[in-house]
C-alpha positions in Angstrom: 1.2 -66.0 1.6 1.6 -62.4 0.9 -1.7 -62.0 2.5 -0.7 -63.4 6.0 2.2 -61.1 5.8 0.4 -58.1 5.6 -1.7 -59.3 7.8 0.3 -59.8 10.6 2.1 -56.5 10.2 -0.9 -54.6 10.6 -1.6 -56.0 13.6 1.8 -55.7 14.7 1.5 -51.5 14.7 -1.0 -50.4 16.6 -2.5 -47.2 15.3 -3.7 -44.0 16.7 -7.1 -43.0 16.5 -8.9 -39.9 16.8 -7.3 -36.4 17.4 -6.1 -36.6 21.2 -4.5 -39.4 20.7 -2.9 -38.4 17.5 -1.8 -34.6 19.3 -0.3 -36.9 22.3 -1.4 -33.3 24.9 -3.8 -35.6 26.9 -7.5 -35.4 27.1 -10.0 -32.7 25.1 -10.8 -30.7 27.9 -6.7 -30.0 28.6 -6.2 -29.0 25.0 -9.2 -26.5 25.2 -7.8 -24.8 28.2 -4.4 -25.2 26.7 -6.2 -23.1 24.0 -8.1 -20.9 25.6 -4.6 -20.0 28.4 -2.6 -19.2 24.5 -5.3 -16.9 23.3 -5.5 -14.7 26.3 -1.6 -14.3 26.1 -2.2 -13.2 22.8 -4.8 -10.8 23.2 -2.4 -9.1 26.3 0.3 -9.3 24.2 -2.1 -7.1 21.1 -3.1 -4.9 23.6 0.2 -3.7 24.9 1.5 -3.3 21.3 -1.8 -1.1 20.4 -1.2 0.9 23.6 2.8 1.1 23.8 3.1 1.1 19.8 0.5 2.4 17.9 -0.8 5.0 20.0 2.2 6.5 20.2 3.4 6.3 16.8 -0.2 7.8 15.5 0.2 10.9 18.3 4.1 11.5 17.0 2.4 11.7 13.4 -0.6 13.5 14.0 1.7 16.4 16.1 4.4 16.0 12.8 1.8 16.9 9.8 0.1 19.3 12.2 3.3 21.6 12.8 4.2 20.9 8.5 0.3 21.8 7.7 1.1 25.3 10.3 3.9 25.9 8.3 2.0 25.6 5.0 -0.8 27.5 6.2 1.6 30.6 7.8 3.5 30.4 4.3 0.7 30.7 2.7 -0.6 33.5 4.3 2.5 35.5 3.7 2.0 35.0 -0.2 -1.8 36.4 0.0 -0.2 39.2 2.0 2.2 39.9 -0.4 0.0 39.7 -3.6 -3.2 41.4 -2.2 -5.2 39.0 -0.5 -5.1 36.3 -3.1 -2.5 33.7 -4.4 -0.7 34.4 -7.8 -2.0 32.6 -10.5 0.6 29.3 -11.2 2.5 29.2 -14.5 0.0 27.9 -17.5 2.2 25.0 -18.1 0.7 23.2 -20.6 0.6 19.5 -19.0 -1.4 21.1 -16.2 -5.0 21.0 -15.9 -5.4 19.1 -19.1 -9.3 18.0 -20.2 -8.9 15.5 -22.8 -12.2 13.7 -22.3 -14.1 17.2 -21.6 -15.6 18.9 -19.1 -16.8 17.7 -15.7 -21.0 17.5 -15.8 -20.3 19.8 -13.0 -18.4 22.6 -14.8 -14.7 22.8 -15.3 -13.6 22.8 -11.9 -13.2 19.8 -9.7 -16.0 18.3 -7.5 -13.6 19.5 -4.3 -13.2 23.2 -5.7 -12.3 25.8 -3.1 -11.3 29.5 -4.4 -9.1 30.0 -1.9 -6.4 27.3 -2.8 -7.4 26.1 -6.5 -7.2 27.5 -9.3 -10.6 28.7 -10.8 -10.7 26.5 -14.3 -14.3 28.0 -15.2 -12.3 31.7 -15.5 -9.5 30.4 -17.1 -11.4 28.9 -19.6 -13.4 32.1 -20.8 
């Protein structure tokens, strides 16, 4: 009996088959051009933010570190001018330039060694 039952109430709901019948938008084709109308307004709408956004916001960084970096560089140059034509050497702290697992295979000083800003580890260590 059970078996009629279920029968009969599986007949009674008709199902939905297949995915345009189950998204209710109408046919294949509508839902492609539904979807290719959505990612054009996206694609505007990423543009404008990378033009009116990030643009901007890179060219207020780029002009912000390059007026701090012409501050560094002009305070710098006073120091040199002050000391000779070469930067005093910092305080030998002893947490700086620690080598606990020896030197580099290129000598003591770092693979991006310039005299004019670094300290020179290869003189300090003789």
């Amino acid at each position: 009996m059970s078996f009629v039952i279920r029968h009969a109430a599986q007949r009674a709901v008709p199902r939905a088959r297949g995915f345009a019948a189950a998204a209710g938008k109408g046919s294949y084709r509508e839902q492609q051009q539904a979807m290719v109308a959505h990612a054009a307004e996206t694609t505007e709408l990423w543009r404008k933010i990378s033009y009116f956004v990030c643009l901007p916001a890179i060219a207020a960084c780029v002009l912000w570190v390059r007026q701090v970096e012409s501050e560094h560089f002009a305070h710098q140059h006073h120091i040199m001018e002050e000391n000779g034509g070469k930067l005093p050497q910092p305080p030998a702290y002893e947490y700086l330039n620690r080598r606990a697992g020896g030197p580099f295979p290129w000598g003591n000083n770092t693979l991006f060694f310039n005299p004019k800003v670094n300290k020179d580890m290869e003189a300090a260590s003789e």
